[in-house]
Structure formats: C-alpha cells, structure tokens
N, C-alpha and C positions, 0 to 999 in steps of 0.2 A: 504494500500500500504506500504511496507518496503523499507526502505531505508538505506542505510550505513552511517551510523550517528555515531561516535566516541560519547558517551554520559561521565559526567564527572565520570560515576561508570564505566566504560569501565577502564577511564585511569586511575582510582584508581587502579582497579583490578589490570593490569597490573606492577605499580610502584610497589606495593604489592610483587608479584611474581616474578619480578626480584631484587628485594632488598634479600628475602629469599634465591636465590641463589649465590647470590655476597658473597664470605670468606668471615670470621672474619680473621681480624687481627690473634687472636691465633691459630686459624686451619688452618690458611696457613701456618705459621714459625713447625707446628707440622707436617704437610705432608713433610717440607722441610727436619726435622730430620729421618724422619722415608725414605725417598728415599735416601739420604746421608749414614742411617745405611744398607741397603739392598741392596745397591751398592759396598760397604766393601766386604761385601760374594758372590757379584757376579762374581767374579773371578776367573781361573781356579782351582789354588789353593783350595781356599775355597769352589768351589763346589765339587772339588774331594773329598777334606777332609771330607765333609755331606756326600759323596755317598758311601764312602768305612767305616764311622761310620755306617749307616744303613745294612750295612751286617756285620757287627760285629770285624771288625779291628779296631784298636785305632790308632786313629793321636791325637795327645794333641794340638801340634801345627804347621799346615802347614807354612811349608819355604818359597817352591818354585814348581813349576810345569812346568814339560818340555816336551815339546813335542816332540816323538821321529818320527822323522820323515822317519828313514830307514823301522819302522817296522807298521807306519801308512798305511792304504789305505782311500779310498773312501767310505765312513760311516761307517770306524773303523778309532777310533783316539785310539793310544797307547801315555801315558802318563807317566814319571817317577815324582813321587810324595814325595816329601823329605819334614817328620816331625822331630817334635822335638825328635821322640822316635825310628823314622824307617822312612825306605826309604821301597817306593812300587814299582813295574809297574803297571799301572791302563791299563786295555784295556776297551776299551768303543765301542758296536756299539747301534745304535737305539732301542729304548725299550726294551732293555735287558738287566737286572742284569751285573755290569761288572766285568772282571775277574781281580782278583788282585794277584797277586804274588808279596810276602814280597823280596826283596833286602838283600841281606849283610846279 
C-alpha cells in the first residue's frame, strides 16, 4: 500500500533544489548592472542611432530624438535624429528597413 509520507530524503531533496536556485549575492548585483546598462540604449535615441549604424550611416553620438509628429501615422513613426556629426529623419514602419534621409 502507498502512502504520502514526506520521508526525511524527500525534504532533503527539496532544500537541495531550492537552495540551487536562490542568487548568489554576486549574480544578483551582476544582473543589476547589466539591466541598468541595457536600459541606457533603450531609448529612442539610442535605438535609432543602432538602426540607422546597421544600414550604414554614422551617428558617433546621439543627442536627441524627436518625434515628428505632422508626418507620423499609425505604424509609421517618422523620427528626427540629431548626432554629434549629422542630423537625420529616420522613418520607421514595422519590419522594415527604415528610410533615413541625412538633414542639413
């Protein structure tokens, strides 16, 4: 006959395998820096400035990003994009390449 008996390797086991998943002290304060640095560049700024290096324009260093909102619609966002070297307009819609036209 079986019975549901908690035996004392039962709770071993168990203390065991939640202990292995409980942080360490150092890879919690390491997950801390790395979402703190990945938060930096998640900004509109900084992701325009990734999307418009990957097609081959140079931002050295994003300013500001603005969004224009005359020549925005609904799953196109148009963006003006001011670096340290050039100003862009970034057009952006949904899974597709965006169009950039250099300013000034």
């Amino acid at each position: 006959m079986h019975r549901n008996v908690v035996t004392p390797v039962h709770l071993f086991a168990g203390i065991v395998l939640f202990a292995a998943l409980l942080p360490t002290e150092s890879r919690y304060h390491t997950d801390l820096m790395i979402s703190a640095a990945q938060a930096a560049d998640e900004t509109p700024k900084g992701t325009l400035a990734a999307q418009i290096r990957t097609q081959g324009f140079a931002c050295d260093r994003p300013l500001r990003a603005t969004r224009d909102a005359k020549r925005s619609r609904p799953d196109y966002a148009v963006w003006v994009l001011k670096c340290g070297n050039a100003t862009y307009r970034v057009s952006r819609a949904p899974d597709m390449a965006a169009k950039v036209l250099p300013l000034e």
